[in-house]
C-alpha positions in Angstrom: 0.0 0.0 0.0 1.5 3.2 -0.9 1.7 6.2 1.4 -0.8 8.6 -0.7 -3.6 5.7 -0.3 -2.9 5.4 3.7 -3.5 8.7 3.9 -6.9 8.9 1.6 -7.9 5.7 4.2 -6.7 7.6 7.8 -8.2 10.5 6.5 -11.5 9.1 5.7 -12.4 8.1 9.1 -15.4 10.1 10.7 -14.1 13.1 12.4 -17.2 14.9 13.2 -15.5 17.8 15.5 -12.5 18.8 17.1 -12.4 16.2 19.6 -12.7 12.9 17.4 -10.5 13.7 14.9 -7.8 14.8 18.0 -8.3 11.3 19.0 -8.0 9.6 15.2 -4.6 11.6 15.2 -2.9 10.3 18.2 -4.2 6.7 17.3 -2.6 7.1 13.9 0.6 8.5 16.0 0.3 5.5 18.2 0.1 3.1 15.1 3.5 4.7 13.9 2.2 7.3 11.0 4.2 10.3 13.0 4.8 12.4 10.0 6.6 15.5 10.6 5.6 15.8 14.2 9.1 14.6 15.2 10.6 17.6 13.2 8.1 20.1 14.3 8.2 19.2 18.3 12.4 19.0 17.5 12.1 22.6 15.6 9.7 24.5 18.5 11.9 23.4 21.0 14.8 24.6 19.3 13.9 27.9 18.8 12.5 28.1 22.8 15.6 27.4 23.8 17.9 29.0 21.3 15.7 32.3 22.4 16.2 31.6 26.0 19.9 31.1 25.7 20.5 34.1 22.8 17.6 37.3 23.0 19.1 38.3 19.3 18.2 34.9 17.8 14.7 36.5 17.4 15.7 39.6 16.0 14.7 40.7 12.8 18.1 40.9 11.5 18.6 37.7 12.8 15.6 36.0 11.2 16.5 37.3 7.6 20.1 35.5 8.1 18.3 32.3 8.8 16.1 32.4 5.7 19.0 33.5 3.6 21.2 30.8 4.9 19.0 27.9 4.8 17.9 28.7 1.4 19.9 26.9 -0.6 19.9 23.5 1.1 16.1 23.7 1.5 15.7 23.8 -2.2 17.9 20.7 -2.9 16.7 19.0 -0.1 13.2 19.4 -2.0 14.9 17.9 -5.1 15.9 14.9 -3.0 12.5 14.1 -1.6 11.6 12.8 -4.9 14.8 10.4 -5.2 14.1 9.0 -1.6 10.9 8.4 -2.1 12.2 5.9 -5.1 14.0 4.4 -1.9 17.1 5.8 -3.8 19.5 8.3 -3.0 21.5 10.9 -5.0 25.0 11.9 -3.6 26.0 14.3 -5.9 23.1 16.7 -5.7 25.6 19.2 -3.4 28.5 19.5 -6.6 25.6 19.0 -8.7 24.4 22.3 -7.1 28.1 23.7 -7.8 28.5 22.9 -11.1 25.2 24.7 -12.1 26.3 27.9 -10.3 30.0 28.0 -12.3 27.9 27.0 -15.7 25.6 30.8 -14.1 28.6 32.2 -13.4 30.8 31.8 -16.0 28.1 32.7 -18.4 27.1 35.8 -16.8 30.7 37.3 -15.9 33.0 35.5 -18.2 30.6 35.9 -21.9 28.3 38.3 -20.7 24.9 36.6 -21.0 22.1 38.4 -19.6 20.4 36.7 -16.9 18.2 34.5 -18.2 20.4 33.4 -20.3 22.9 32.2 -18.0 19.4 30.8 -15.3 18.6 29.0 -18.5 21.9 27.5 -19.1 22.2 26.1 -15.3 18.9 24.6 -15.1 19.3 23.1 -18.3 22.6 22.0 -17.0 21.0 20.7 -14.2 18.6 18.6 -15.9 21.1 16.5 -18.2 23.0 15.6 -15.3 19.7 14.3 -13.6 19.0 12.6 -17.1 22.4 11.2 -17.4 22.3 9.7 -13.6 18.8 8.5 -14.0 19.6 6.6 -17.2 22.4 5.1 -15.8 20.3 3.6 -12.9 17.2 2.6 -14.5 18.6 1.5 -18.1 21.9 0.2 -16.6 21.0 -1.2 -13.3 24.2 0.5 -11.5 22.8 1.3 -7.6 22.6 5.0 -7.7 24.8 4.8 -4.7 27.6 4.0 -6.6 26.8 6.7 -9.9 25.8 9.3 -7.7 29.0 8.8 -5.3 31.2 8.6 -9.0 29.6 12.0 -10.1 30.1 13.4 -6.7 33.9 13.0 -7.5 33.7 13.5 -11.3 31.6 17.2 -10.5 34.5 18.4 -7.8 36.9 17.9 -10.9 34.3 19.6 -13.0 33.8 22.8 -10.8 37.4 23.4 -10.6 37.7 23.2 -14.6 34.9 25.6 -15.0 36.5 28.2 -11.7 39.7 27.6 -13.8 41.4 26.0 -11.1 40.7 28.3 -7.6 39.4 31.4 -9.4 36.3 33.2 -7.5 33.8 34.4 -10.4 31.9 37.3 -8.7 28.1 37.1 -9.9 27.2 41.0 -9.6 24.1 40.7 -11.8 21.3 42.9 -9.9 18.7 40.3 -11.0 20.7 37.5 -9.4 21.7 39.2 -6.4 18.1 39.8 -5.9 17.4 35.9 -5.2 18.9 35.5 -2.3 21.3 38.7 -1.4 19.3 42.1 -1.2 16.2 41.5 -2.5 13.2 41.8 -0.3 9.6 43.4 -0.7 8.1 46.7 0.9 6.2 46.3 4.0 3.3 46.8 2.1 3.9 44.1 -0.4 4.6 41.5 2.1 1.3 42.2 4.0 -0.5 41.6 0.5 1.9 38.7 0.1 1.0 37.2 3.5 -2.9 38.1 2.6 -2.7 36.2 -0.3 -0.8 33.2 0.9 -3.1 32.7 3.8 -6.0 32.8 1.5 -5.0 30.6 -1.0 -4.1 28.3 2.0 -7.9 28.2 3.1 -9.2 28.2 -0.1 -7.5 25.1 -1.1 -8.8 23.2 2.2 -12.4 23.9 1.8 -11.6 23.6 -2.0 -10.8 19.8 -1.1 -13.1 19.5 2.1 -15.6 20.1 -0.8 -14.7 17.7 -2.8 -14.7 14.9 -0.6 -17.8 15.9 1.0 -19.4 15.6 -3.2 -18.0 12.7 -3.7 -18.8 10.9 -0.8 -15.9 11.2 1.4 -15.9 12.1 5.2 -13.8 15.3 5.3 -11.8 17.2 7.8 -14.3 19.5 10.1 -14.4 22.7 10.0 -13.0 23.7 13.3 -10.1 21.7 12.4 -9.2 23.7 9.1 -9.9 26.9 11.1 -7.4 25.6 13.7 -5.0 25.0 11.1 -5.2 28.2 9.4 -5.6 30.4 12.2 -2.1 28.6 13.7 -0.5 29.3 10.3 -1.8 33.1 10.0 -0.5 33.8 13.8 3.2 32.4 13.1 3.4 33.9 9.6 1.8 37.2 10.9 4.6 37.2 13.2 7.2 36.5 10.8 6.2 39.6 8.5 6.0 41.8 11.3 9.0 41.1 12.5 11.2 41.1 9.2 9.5 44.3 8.9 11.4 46.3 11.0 14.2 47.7 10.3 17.6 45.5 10.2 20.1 48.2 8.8 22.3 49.6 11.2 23.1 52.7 8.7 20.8 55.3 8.8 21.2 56.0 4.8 20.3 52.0 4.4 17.2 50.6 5.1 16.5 46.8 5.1 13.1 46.3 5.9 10.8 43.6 4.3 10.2 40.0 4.0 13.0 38.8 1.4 12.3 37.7 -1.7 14.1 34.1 -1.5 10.7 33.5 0.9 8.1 33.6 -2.3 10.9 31.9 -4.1 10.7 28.9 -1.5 7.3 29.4 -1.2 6.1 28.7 -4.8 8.8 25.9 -5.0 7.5 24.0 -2.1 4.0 24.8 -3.6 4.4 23.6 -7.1 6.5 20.1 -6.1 3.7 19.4 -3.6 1.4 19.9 -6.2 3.4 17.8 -8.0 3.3 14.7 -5.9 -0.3 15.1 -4.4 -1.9 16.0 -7.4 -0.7 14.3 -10.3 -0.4 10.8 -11.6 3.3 10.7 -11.7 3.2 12.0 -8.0 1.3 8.7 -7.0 2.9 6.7 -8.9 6.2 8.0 -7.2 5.0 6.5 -4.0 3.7 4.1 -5.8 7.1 3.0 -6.8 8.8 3.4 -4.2 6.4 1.4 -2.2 6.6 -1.9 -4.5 9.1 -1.3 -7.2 7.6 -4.7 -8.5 4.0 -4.1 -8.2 4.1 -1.2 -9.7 5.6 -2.5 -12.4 2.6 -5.3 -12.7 0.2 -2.2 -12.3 1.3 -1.1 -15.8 3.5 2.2 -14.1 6.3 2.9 -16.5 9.0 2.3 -13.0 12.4 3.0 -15.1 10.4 6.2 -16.1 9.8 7.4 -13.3 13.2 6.5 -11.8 14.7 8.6 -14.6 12.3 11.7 -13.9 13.2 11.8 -10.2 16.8 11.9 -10.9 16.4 14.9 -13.4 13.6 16.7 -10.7 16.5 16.3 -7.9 19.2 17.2 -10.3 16.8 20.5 -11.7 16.5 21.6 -8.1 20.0 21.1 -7.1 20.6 23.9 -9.9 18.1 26.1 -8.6 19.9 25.6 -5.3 23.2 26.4 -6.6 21.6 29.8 -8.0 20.6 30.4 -4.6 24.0 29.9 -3.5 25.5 32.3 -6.0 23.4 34.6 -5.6 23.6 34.8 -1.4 27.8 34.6 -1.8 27.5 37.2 -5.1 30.2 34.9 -6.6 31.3 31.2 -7.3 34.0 29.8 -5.9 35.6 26.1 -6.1 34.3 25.0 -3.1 30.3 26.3 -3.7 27.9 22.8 -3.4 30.8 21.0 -1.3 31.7 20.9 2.2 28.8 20.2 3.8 26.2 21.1 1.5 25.1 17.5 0.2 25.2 16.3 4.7 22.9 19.2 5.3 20.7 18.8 2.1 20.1 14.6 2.9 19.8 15.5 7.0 17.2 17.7 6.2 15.2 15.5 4.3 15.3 13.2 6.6 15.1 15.1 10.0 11.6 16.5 8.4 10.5 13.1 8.1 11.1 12.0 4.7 12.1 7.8 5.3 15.4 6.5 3.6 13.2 3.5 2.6 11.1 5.2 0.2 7.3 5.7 -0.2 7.0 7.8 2.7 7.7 12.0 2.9 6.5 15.3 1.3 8.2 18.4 0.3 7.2 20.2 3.5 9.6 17.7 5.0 12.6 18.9 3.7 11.5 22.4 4.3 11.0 21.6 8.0 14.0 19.4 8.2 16.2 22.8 6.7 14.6 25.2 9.3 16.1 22.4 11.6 19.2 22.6 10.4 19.4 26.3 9.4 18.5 26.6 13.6 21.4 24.8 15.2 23.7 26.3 12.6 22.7 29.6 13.5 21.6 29.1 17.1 25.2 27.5 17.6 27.2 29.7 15.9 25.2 32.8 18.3 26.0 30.7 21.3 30.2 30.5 20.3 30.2 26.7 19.9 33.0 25.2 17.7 32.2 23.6 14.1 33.0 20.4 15.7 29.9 20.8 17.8 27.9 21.8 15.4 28.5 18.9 13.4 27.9 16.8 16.6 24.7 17.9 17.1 23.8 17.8 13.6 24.7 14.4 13.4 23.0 13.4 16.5 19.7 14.9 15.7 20.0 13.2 12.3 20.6 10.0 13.7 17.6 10.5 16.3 15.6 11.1 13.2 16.2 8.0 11.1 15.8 6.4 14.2 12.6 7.6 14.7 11.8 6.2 11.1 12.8 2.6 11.9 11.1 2.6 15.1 7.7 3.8 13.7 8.1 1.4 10.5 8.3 -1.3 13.4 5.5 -0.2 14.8 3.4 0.0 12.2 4.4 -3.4 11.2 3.1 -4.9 14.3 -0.2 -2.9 14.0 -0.5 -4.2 11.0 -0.3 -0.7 8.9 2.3 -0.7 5.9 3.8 2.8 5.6 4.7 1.9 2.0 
């Protein structure tokens, strides 16, 4: 049983108010379908205590470096949701990232393509290396453990060719600096843009609650949408307000406004969502990685759908890597490496996405990288070493894929296949 149709069953029970749904939850809980609830308990405490230890890690200023920062893994670590959910994994998604950004950079600075041009050119970059991975794991039968770990060594040599060597390629293109580096909107726009978001948000509930309800279907209540939506209005009410104050410590300067990188992240996570809950590929992604075989027997076209998760992770590793470049305003040999790829996989998986496949959603990775982005930042407030940063990191990683086997077990003896 795939993951999409466990939650069209759990979510079908009656849950005629506040109360009985409440109690559906925490049986589902209890049967081992935690979701992100691991990530968003880890995350809240986080922040508590990070605020407690450090008053300036609420700042405004503070909060704009966390969304700059955490930008560029987020957006691969939405790329590699699709590839775990194959049960797969891509290990060259943080040079992947790299290479896109020299392809941007070299284009922009070195030839003098506009833009769009050079955007163009590192997506397009980024989707024939997804192609080429994908082919070679489907058509081949090579584990993409061992292809992606090949082209992580093959793109290191890559990125130095293209940096010629240890260069640093500035990227000073206004457009691009705008990603991720100095753009942001008024304090009127983000209002409207917060309006609008929270609108669309309950639209698209009673949008569905409607069309369960015509076709049959028992439906989430009311009160439980209003909960929702009312929780997500307060926390990103707070958010705007607070990034619009003024960060700029020069009079002459201001920097007030929700950055732009958030509507960027905002309509990524909203159109691969869309993606997987919405379309027949997205089920048949789960599908897939459920019962590679089964699906098969179903008629899904598996190496298919392999080969279009690779180029999706691939795509959005590029998109990362224009993040990148355009938070650093420049490329340098080392852009997609160190611990990019670590960060990228660990927030996947800390948001809940399972290393088995069949069982994760975009939001998870963009939980998983507010995890991350928080100890980073948190730690680096509170004058800890790297070291134990990366020891923390690590350890909440661990506890997360820990979390996944236990619950797996659990739903095993329950008799509830998370597949």
């Amino acid at each position: 049983m795939s993951l999409s149709m466990l939650e069209d069953r759990t979510a079908q029970r009656p849950s005629a108010g506040l109360g009985p749904y409440t109690r559906d939850y925490l049986a589902r809980v209890r049967g081992g379908n935690m979701g992100a609830l691991p990530a968003v308990l880890g995350l809240l405490t986080l922040v508590v205590a990070f605020s407690v230890a450090r008053p300036e890690f609420v700042t405004a200023g503070n909060l704009a470096n966390l969304l700059h920062q955490g930008a560029a893994v987020t957006v691969i670590a939405m790329g590699l949701v699709f590839v775990l959910l194959l049960g797969e994994i891509d290990l060259s998604a943080g040079f992947a990232s790299g290479v896109c950004a020299s392809v941007l950079a070299v284009l922009l600075t070195n030839y003098g393509f506009p833009w769009y041009f050079a955007v163009l050119g590192a997506v397009a970059t980024g989707a024939a290396i997804g192609l080429v991975i994908g082919l070679l794991v489907a058509k081949l039968g090579i584990p993409s453990f061992v292809v992606t770990l090949a082209a992580f060594l093959a793109f290191q040599g890559a990125v130095l060719l293209l940096m010629k060597g240890g260069t640093i390629v500035a990227v000073d293109d206004p457009a691009i600096k705008k990603i991720n580096f100095d753009g942001r909107f008024t304090p009127l726009q983000g209002w409207v843009l917060y309006g609008v978001t929270i609108a669309a948000m309950l639209a698209l509930h009673l949008w569905k609650r409607h069309s369960r309800v015509r076709h049959g279907l028992t439906a989430d209540p009311i009160s439980v949408i209003a909960l929702r939506v009312v929780t997500v209005a307060v926390l990103l009410g707070a958010a705007v307000w607070t990034l619009n104050l003024e960060r700029s410590k020069n009079d002459a300067i201001s920097q007030r406004g929700v950055p732009m990188i958030v509507a960027i992240l905002g309509l990524l996570l909203w159109l691969c969502t869309f993606v997987l809950n919405r379309t027949a590929f997205g089920r048949h992604v789960y599908a897939v990685g459920g019962n590679r075989e089964a699906s098969r027997r179903a008629g899904i076209h598996v190496d298919a759908i392999r080969i279009a998760a690779f180029v999706i992770c691939s795509t959005m590793a590029a998109v990362g890597g224009i993040v990148a470049a355009s938070r650093d305003a420049s490329v340098n040999p080392n852009t997609g490496g160190s611990n990019v790829l670590l960060y990228a996989v660990g927030a996947a998986v800390i948001g809940g996405t399972s290393l088995f496949g069949g069982k994760g959603r975009v939001l998870n990775a963009v939980l998983g990288g507010a995890v991350v982005a928080v100890i980073e930042n948190g730690m680096g407030l509170m004058e800890y070493s790297p070291g134990t940063k990366y020891i923390v990191t690590g350890v909440v990683l661990l506890l997360a894929a820990g979390i996944d086997a236990l619950t797996r077990r659990r739903a095993a003896r329950v008799g509830i296949s998370l597949h």
